[in-house]
C-alpha positions in Angstrom: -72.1 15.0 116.3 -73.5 12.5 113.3 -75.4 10.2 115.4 -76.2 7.2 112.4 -77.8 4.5 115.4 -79.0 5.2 118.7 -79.7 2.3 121.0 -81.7 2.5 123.8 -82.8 -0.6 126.2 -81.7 -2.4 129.6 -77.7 -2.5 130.2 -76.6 -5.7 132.4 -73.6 -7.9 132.7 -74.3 -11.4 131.4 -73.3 -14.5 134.1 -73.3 -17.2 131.7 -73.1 -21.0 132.9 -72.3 -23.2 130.2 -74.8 -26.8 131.6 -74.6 -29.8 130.7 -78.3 -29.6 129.8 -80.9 -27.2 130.5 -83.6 -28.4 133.7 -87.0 -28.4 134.4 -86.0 -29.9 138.0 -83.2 -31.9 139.4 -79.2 -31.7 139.1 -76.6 -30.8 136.2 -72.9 -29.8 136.5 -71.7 -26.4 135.4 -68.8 -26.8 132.8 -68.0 -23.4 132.4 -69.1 -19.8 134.2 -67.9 -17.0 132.9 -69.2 -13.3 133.1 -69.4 -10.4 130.1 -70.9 -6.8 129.3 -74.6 -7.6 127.6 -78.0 -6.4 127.0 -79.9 -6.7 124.0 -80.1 -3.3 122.3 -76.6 -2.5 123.8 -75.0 -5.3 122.4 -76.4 -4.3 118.7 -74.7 -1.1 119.1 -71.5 -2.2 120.3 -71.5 -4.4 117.0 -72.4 -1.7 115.0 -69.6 0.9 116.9 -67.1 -2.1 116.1 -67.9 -2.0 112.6 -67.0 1.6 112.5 -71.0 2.7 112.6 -71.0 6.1 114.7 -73.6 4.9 117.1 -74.5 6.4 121.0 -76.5 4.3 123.7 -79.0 5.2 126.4 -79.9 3.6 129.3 -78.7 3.4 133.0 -75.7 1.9 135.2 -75.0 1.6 138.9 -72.0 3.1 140.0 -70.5 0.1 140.9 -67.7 -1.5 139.2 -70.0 -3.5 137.0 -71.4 -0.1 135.6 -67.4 1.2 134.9 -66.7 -2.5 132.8 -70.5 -1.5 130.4 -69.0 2.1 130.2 -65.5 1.5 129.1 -66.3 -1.8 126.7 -68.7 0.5 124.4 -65.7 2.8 124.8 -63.4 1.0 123.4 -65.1 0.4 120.2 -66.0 4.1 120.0 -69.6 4.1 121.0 -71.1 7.4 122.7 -71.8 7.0 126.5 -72.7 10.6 127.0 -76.5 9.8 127.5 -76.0 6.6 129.7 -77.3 7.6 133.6 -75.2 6.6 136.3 -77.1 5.8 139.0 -75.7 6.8 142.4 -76.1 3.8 145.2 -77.9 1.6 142.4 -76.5 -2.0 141.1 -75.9 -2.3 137.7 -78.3 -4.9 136.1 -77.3 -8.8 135.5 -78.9 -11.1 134.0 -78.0 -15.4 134.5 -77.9 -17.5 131.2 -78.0 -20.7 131.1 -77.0 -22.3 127.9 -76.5 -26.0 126.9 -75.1 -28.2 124.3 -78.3 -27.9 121.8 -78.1 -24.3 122.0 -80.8 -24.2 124.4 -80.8 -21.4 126.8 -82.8 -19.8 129.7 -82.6 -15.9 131.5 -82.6 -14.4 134.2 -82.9 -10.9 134.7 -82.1 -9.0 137.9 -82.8 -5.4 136.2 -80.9 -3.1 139.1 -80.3 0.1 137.6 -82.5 0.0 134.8 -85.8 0.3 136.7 -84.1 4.1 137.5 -84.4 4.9 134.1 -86.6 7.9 133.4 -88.1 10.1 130.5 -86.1 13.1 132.4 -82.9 10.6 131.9 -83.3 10.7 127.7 -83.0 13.6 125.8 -85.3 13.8 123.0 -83.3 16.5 121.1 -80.3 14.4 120.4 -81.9 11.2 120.3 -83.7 13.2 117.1 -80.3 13.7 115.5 -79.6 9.6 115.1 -80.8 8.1 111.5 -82.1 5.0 113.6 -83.1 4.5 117.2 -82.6 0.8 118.5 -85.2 -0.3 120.7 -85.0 -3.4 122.7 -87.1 -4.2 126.1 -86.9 -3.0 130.0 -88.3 -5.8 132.5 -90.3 -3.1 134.8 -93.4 -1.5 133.0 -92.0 1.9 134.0 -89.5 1.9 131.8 -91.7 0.1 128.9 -94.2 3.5 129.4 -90.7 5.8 129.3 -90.4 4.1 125.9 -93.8 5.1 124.7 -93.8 8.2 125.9 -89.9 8.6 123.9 -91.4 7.4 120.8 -94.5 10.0 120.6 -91.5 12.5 120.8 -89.6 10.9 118.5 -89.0 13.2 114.9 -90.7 11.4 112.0 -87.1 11.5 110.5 -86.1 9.1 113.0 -86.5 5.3 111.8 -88.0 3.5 114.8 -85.8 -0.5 114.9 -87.3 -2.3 117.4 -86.2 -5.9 119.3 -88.9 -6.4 121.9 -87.2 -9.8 123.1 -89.6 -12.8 125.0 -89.9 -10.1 127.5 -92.0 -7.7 125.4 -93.3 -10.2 122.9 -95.3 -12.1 125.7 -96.8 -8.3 126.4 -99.3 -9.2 122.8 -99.8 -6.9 119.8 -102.5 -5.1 121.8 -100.1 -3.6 124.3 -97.2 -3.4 121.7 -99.2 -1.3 119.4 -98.3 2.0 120.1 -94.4 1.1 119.3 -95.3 -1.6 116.4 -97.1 1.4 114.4 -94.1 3.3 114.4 -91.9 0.7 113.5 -89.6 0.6 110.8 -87.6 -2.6 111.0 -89.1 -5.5 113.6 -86.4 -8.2 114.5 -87.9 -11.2 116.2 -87.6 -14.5 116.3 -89.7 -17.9 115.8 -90.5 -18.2 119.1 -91.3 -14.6 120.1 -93.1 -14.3 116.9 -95.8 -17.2 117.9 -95.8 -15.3 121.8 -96.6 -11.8 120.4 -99.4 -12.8 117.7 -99.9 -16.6 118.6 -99.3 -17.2 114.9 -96.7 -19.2 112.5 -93.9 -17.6 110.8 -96.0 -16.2 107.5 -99.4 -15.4 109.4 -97.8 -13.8 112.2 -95.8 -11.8 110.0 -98.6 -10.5 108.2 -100.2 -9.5 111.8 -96.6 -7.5 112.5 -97.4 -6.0 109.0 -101.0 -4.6 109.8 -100.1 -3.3 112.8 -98.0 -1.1 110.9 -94.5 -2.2 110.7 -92.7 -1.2 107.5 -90.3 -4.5 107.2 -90.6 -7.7 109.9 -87.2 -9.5 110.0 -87.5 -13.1 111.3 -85.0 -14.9 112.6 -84.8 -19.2 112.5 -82.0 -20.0 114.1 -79.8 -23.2 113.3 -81.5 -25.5 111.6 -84.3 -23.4 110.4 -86.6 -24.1 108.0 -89.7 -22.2 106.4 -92.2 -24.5 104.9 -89.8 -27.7 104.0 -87.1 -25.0 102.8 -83.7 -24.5 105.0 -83.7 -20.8 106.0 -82.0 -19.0 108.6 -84.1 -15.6 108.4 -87.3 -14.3 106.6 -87.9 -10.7 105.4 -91.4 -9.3 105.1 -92.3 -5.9 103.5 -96.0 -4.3 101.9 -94.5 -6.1 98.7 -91.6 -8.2 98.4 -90.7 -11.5 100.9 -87.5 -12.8 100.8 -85.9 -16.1 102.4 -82.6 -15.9 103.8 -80.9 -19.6 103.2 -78.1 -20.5 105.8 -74.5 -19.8 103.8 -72.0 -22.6 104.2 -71.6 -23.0 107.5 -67.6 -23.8 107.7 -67.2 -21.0 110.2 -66.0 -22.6 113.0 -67.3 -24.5 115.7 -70.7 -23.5 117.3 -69.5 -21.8 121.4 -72.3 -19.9 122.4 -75.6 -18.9 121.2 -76.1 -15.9 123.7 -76.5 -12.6 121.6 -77.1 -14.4 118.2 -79.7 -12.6 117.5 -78.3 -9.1 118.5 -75.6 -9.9 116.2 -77.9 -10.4 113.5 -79.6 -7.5 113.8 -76.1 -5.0 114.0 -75.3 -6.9 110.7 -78.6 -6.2 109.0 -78.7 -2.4 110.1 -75.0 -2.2 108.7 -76.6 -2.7 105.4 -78.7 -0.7 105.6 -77.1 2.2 106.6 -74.5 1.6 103.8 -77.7 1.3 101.4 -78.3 -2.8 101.0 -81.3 -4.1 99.7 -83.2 -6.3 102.6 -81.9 -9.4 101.3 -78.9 -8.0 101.1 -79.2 -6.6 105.2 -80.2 -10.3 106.0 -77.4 -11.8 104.7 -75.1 -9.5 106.8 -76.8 -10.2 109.3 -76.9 -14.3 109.5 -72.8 -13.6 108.7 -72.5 -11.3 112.1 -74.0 -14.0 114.0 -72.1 -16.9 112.9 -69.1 -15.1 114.0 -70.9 -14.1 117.1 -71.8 -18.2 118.5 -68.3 -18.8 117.8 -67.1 -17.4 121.4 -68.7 -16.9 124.6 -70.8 -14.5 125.4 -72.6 -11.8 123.0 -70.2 -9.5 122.3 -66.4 -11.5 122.0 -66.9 -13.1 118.3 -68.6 -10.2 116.8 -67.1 -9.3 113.5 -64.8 -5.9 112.6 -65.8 -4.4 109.1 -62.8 -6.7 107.5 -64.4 -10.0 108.9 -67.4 -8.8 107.7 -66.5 -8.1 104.2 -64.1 -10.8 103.3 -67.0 -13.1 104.8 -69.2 -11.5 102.6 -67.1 -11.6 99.5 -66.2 -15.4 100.2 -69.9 -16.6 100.4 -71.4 -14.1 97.6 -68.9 -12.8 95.5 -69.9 -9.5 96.4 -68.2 -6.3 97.5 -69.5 -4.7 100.5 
């Protein structure tokens, strides 16, 4: 089996509560609840599987009905669920997000079956077939050491894309070290940026750089800017830097910013399995997440190959 993306990282169902605003204390009425599969590195894959990338996941379920609805949505979009563990007499993980108006958002994780997870559970030998292996964070340290003990057996073949997430960021370059070495593509954001290196945008980068990584991909978010510039993304390699600048932005009305930057980063490795330049992956990227804020939750608005291209087309008068 041609395995082009593994993904391997926490699997949890996402209760999202749409707030009025987002509290440090006190009252605010829910205006919508609603509940959907999600995880970080799992949601990049299903994006990927729905833009007809053959990609497999790993991680771990309960067997509980919650487990069954993550099994059968990566199934649907052809994803491979052989290696996902189901966990007898376990609860499949959740995770509460809170998300207001200004896109703010706070979570919650309640990691269930994914502090089961074990080195026994992953199989080395066909995670080494996959092109790229997905990385995204665990909440228990167990399962961060299961991923550093995965990547010293990982085939140098293997191209190591990692998303550490607040979670992992707030761990510091120190502790990420042994993972940032062997990193091919880092996705982060502004925010996690500043936690793991306690830097800005350009200087932090450079950190991410000397620790190793091959290409940092920063992401701004809405109303971004780099220096006085507007820019949605930044793209870092030994060499070249390149500034991603938002595309028009008649795509809809802004839902739900939950799995943005997932989204992002299943656009940018579409690219570059199909061979795009970074600027190139970037721009795929900011285009699968504008279609991904559109709806709730992080999987419901992201794009099919068709989206995709015609989006891409449209905005750069390119063929994908």
């Amino acid at each position: 089996m041609n395995i082009q993306i593994m993904g391997l990282g926490a699997l949890n169902i996402d209760h999202i509560y749409k707030v009025e605003r987002i509290l440090d204390d006190g009252e605010a009425v829910v205006e919508e609840a609603e509940s959907f599969p999600g995880g970080s590195a799992a949601n990049t894959i299903y994006g990927l599987a729905k833009l007809g990338i053959s990609a497999s996941f790993c991680g771990a379920v309960g067997d509980d009905e919650e487990g069954r609805i993550l099994l059968q949505d990566f199934q649907k979009v052809g994803a491979d669920t052989s290696q996902i563990k189901v966990k007898p007499k376990a609860k499949t993980g959740s995770a509460l997000c809170l998300s207001d108006k200004l896109g703010k958002r706070s979570l919650y994780v309640l990691p269930g079956a994914n502090n089961l997870l074990t080195i026994d559970d992953l199989d080395s030998s066909y995670i080494n077939q996959a092109g790229v292996l997905h990385l995204s964070s665990f909440a228990d340290d167990r399962q961060f050491k299961v991923s550093l003990e995965l990547i010293d057996k990982l085939d140098l073949s293997v191209k190591l894309s990692f998303a550490p997430g607040a979670l992992y960021a707030i761990k510091g370059l120190k502790a990420l070290a042994p993972i940032l070495r062997r990193t091919y593509l880092l996705f982060i954001n502004q925010d996690e940026l500043r936690q793991l290196t306690g830097k800005n945008v350009i200087r932090g980068t450079e950190s991410c750089l000397k620790q190793g990584c091959h290409n940092v991909v920063v992401t701004l978010g809405k109303g971004g800017k780099l220096g006085k510039a507007a820019a949605v993304g930044y793209i870092r390699d030994a060499e070249n830097e390149y500034v991603i600048e938002p595309a028009s932005r008649d795509t809809g009305a802004e839902v739900d910013t939950t799995g943005a930057g997932d989204a992002f980063a299943a656009g940018f490795l579409y690219g570059l399995v199909k061979g795009k330049g970074l600027k190139e992956c970037g721009r795929l990227g900011d285009i699968a997440a504008q279609f991904c804020i559109r709806k709730i939750g992080a999987r419901g608005g992201l794009p099919t190959r068709n989206q995709l291209a015609q989006r891409y087309r449209e905005l750069y008068n390119k063929k994908l």
